[in-house]
DOPA-389433 format. One record per residue: residue number from 0; residue in one letter; x, y, z of N, C-alpha, C in turn. Coordinates in nm, 2 decimals, decimal comma, always signed. Each point is the difference from the previous one (the first is absolute). Example, Ala and Ser with C-alpha at 12.3 -4.5 7.8 and 13.67 -1.06 7.14 Angstrom:
2
<semar 0; 'a'; <+1,32; -0,57; +0,78>; <-0,09; +0,12; +0,00>; <+0,09; +0,12; +0,00>> <semar 1; 's'; <-0,04; +0,11; -0,07>; <+0,09; +0,11; +0,00>; <-0,08; +0,11; +0,08>> 
This chain:
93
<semar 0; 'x'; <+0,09; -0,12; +0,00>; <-0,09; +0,12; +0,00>; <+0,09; +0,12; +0,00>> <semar 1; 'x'; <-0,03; +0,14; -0,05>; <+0,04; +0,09; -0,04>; <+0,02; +0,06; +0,14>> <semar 2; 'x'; <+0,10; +0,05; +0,03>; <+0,02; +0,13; +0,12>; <-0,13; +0,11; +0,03>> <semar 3; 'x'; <-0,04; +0,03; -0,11>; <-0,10; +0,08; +0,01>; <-0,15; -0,06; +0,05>> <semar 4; 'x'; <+0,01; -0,08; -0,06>; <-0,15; -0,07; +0,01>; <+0,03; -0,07; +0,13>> <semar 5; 'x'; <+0,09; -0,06; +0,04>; <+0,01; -0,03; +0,15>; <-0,05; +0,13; +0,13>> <semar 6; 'x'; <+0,05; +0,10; -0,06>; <+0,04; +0,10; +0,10>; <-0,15; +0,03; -0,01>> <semar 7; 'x'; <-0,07; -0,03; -0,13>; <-0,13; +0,09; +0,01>; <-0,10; -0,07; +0,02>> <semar 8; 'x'; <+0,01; -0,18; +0,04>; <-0,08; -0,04; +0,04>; <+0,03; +0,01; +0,16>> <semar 9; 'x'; <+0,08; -0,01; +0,06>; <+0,05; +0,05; +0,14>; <-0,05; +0,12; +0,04>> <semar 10; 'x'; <-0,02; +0,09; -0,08>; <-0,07; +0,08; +0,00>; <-0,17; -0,01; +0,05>> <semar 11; 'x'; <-0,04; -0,07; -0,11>; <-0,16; +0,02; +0,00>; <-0,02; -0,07; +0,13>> <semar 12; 'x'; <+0,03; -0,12; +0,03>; <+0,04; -0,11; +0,14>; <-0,01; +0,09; +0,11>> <semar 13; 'x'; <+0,10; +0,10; +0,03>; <+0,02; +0,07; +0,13>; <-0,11; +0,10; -0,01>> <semar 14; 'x'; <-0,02; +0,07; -0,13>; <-0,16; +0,07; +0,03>; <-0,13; -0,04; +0,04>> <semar 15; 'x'; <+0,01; -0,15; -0,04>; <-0,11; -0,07; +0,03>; <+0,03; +0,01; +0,13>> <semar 16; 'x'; <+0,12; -0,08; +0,08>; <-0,06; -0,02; +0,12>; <+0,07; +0,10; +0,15>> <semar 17; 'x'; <+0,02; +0,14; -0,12>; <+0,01; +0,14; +0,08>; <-0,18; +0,04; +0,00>> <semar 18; 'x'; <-0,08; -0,05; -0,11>; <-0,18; +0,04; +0,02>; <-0,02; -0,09; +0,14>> <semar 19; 'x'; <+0,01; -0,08; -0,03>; <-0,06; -0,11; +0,12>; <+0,01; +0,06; +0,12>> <semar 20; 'x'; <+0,11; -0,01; +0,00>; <+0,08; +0,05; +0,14>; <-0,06; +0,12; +0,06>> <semar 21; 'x'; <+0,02; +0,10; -0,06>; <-0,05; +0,11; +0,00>; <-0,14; +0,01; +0,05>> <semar 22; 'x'; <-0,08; -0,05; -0,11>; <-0,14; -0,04; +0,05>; <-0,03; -0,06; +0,16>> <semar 23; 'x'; <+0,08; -0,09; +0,03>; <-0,04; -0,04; +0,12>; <+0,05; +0,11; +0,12>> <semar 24; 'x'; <+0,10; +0,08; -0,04>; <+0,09; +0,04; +0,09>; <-0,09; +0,12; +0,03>> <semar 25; 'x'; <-0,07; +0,08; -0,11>; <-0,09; +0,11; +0,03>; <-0,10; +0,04; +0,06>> <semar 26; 'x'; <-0,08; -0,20; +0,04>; <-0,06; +0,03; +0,07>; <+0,00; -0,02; +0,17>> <semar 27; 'x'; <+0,10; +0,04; +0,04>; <+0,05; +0,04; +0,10>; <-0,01; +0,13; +0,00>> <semar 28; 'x'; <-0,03; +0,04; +0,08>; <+0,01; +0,15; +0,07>; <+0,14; +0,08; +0,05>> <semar 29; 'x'; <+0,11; -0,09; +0,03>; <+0,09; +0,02; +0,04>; <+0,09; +0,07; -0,15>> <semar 30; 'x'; <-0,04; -0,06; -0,10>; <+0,06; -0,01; -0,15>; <-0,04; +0,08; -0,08>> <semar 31; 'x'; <+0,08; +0,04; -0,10>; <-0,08; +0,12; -0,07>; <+0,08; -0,01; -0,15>> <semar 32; 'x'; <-0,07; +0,04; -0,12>; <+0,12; -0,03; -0,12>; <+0,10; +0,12; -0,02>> <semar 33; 'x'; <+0,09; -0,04; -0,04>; <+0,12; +0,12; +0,06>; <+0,01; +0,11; -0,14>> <semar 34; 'x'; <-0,01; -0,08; -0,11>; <-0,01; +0,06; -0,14>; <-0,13; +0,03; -0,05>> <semar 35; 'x'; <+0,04; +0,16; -0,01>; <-0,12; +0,06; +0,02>; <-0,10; -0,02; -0,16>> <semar 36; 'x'; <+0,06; -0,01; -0,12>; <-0,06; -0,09; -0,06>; <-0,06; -0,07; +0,00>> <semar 37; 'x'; <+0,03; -0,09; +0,05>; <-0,06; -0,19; +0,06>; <-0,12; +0,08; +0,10>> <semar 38; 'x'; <+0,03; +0,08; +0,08>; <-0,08; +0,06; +0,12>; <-0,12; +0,06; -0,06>> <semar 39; 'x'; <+0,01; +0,10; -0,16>; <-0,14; +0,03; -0,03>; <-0,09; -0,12; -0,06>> <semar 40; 'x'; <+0,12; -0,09; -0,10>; <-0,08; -0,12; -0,08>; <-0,08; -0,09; +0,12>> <semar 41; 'x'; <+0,04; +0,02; +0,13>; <-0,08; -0,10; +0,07>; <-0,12; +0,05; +0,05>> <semar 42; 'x'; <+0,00; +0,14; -0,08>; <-0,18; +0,07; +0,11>; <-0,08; -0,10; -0,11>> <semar 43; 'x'; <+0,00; -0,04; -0,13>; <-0,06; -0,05; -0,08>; <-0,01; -0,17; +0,03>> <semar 44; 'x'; <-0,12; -0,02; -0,06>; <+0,04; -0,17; -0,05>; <+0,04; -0,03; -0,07>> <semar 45; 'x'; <+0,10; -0,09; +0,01>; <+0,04; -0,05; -0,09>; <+0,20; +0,10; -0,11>> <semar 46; 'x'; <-0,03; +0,06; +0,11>; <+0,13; +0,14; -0,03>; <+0,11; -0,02; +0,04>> <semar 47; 'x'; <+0,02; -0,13; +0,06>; <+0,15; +0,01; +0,02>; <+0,05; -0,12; -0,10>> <semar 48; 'x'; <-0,13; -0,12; -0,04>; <+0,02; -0,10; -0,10>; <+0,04; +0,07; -0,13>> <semar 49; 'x'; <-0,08; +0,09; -0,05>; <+0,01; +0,13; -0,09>; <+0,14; +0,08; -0,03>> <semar 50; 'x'; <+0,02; +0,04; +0,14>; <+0,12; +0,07; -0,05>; <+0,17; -0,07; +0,03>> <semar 51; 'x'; <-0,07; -0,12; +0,06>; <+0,14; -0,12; -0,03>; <+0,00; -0,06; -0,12>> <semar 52; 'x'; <-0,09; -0,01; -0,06>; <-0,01; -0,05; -0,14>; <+0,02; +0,05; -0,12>> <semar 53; 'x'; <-0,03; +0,14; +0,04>; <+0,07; +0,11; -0,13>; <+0,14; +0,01; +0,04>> <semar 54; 'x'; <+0,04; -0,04; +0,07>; <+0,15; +0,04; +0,06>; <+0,07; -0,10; -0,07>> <semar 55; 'x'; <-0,03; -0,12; -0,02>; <+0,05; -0,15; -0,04>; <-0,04; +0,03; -0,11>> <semar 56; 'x'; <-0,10; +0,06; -0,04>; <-0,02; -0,02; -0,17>; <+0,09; +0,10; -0,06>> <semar 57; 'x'; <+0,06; +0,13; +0,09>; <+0,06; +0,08; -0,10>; <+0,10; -0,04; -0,01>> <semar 58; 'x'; <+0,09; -0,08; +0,12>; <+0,08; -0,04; -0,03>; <+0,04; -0,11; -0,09>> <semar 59; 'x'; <-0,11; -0,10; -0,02>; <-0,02; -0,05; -0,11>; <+0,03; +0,03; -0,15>> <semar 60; 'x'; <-0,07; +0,12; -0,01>; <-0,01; +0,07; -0,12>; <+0,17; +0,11; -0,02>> <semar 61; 'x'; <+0,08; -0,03; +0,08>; <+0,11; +0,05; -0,05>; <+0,08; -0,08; +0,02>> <semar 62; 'x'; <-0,02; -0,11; +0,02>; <+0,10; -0,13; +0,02>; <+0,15; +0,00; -0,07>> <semar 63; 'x'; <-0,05; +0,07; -0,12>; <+0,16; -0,02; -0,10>; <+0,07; +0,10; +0,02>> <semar 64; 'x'; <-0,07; +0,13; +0,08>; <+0,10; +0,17; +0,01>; <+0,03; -0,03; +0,18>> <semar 65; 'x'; <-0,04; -0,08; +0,08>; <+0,02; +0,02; +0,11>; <+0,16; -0,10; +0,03>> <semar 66; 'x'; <+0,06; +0,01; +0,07>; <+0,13; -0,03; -0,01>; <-0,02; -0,08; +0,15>> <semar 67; 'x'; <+0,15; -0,13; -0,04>; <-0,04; -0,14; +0,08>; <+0,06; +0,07; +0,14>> <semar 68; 'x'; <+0,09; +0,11; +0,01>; <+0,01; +0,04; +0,16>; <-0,09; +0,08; +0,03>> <semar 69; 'x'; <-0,07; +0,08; -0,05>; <-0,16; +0,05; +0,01>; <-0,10; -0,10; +0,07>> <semar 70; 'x'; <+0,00; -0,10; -0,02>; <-0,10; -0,09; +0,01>; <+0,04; -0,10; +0,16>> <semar 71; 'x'; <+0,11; +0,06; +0,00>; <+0,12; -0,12; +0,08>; <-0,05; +0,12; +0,13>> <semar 72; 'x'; <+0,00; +0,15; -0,02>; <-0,03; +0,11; +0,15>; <-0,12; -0,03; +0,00>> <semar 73; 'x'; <-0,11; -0,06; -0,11>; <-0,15; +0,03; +0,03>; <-0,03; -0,18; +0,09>> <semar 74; 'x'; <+0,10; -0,10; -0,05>; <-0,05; -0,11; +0,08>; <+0,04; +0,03; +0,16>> <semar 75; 'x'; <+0,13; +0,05; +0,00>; <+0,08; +0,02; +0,14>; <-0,13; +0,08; +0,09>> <semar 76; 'x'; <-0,04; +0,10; -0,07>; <-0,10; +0,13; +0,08>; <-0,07; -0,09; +0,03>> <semar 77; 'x'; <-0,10; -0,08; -0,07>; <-0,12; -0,11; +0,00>; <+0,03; -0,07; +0,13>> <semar 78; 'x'; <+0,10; -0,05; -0,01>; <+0,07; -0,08; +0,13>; <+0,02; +0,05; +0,11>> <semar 79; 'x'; <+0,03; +0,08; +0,01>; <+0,00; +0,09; +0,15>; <-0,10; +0,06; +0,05>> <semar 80; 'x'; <-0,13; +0,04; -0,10>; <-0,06; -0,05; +0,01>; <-0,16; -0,08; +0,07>> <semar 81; 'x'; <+0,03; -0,07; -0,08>; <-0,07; -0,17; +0,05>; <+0,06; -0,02; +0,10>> <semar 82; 'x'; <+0,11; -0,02; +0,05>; <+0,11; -0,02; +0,13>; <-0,05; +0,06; +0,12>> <semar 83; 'x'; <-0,02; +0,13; -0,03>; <-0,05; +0,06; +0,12>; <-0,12; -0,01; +0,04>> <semar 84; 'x'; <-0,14; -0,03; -0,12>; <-0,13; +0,00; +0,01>; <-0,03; -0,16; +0,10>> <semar 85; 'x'; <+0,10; -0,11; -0,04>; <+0,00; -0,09; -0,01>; <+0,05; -0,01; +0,18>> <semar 86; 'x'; <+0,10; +0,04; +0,05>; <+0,02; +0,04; +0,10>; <-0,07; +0,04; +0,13>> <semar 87; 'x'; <-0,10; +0,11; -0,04>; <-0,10; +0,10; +0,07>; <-0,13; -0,14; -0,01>> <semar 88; 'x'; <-0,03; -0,03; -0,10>; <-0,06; -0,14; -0,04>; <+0,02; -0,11; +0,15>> <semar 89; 'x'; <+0,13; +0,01; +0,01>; <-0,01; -0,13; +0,09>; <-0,02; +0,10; +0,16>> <semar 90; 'x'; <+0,03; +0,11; -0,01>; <-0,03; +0,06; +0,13>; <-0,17; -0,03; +0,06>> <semar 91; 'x'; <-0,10; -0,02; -0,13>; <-0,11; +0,02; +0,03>; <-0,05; -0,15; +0,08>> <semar 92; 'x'; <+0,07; -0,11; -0,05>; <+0,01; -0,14; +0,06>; <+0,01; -0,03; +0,15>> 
Protein backbone atom coordinates (compact mmCIF):
# COMPACT_ATOMS: atom_id res chain seq x y z
CA UNK A 1 0.00 0.00 0.00
CA UNK A 2 1.03 3.48 -0.91
CA UNK A 3 2.43 5.89 2.04
CA UNK A 4 -0.25 8.08 1.32
CA UNK A 5 -3.18 6.02 1.30
CA UNK A 6 -1.88 4.39 4.47
CA UNK A 7 -1.48 7.65 6.24
CA UNK A 8 -4.98 8.62 4.93
CA UNK A 9 -6.71 5.71 5.87
CA UNK A 10 -5.06 6.20 9.49
CA UNK A 11 -6.54 9.09 9.15
CA UNK A 12 -10.16 8.54 8.52
CA UNK A 13 -9.74 5.46 11.53
CA UNK A 14 -8.63 8.11 14.16
CA UNK A 15 -11.48 10.55 13.12
CA UNK A 16 -13.85 7.92 13.42
CA UNK A 17 -12.87 7.01 16.67
CA UNK A 18 -11.85 10.78 17.76
CA UNK A 19 -16.31 11.08 16.89
CA UNK A 20 -16.97 8.34 19.17
CA UNK A 21 -14.98 9.31 21.82
CA UNK A 22 -15.91 12.63 21.77
CA UNK A 23 -19.51 11.83 21.67
CA UNK A 24 -19.42 9.91 24.85
CA UNK A 25 -16.99 12.24 26.46
CA UNK A 26 -19.45 15.32 26.04
CA UNK A 27 -21.94 14.00 27.66
CA UNK A 28 -20.42 14.59 30.85
CA UNK A 29 -20.70 17.80 32.27
CA UNK A 30 -17.28 17.93 33.47
CA UNK A 31 -16.17 17.89 29.49
CA UNK A 32 -16.56 20.31 26.97
CA UNK A 33 -15.33 20.30 23.07
CA UNK A 34 -12.21 22.28 23.12
CA UNK A 35 -12.27 23.18 19.21
CA UNK A 36 -14.36 25.73 18.81
CA UNK A 37 -15.36 24.48 15.43
CA UNK A 38 -16.27 21.04 16.54
CA UNK A 39 -18.00 23.23 19.49
CA UNK A 40 -20.53 25.15 17.02
CA UNK A 41 -21.05 21.80 14.64
CA UNK A 42 -22.15 20.09 17.83
CA UNK A 43 -25.15 22.65 18.56
CA UNK A 44 -26.56 20.83 15.36
CA UNK A 45 -27.53 17.22 14.64
CA UNK A 46 -25.67 15.46 13.13
CA UNK A 47 -22.73 18.55 12.78
CA UNK A 48 -19.90 17.12 13.95
CA UNK A 49 -20.53 13.73 11.57
CA UNK A 50 -20.85 16.58 8.87
CA UNK A 51 -17.96 18.48 9.48
CA UNK A 52 -15.58 15.39 10.11
CA UNK A 53 -16.55 14.20 6.89
CA UNK A 54 -16.04 17.16 4.83
CA UNK A 55 -12.70 17.25 6.52
CA UNK A 56 -11.81 13.62 5.20
CA UNK A 57 -13.39 14.33 1.99
CA UNK A 58 -11.33 17.39 1.30
CA UNK A 59 -8.59 15.85 2.11
CA UNK A 60 -9.46 13.16 -0.07
CA UNK A 61 -9.95 15.40 -2.85
CA UNK A 62 -6.39 16.67 -2.80
CA UNK A 63 -4.79 13.54 -2.21
CA UNK A 64 -2.22 14.04 -5.13
CA UNK A 65 -1.19 17.98 -4.00
CA UNK A 66 -1.09 17.09 -0.26
CA UNK A 67 2.35 15.88 0.62
CA UNK A 68 3.30 12.42 2.52
CA UNK A 69 4.94 14.56 5.56
CA UNK A 70 1.72 16.70 5.55
CA UNK A 71 -0.32 13.82 6.12
CA UNK A 72 2.39 12.19 8.52
CA UNK A 73 1.61 15.98 11.08
CA UNK A 74 -2.21 15.44 10.35
CA UNK A 75 -1.96 11.46 11.51
CA UNK A 76 0.52 12.50 14.48
CA UNK A 77 -2.15 15.65 15.48
CA UNK A 78 -5.12 12.82 15.14
CA UNK A 79 -3.14 10.82 17.60
CA UNK A 80 -2.64 12.97 20.25
CA UNK A 81 -5.51 13.53 19.92
CA UNK A 82 -7.52 10.29 20.31
CA UNK A 83 -4.67 9.73 23.07
CA UNK A 84 -5.92 12.21 25.19
CA UNK A 85 -9.77 11.81 24.49
CA UNK A 86 -9.08 8.17 25.02
CA UNK A 87 -7.38 8.90 28.33
CA UNK A 88 -10.06 11.39 29.86
CA UNK A 89 -12.31 8.34 28.44
CA UNK A 90 -10.85 5.98 30.87
CA UNK A 91 -11.08 8.68 33.66
CA UNK A 92 -14.89 8.37 33.33
CA UNK A 93 -14.63 4.37 34.20
Amino acid sequence: MKPKLLLFALIVILTFVDALVTEHLIKWPIYREGNPAMAFALQFPGGMLLLKTATILIIFANIKIVTTPMLKIITMGMSLVVGWNVYLLLQTI
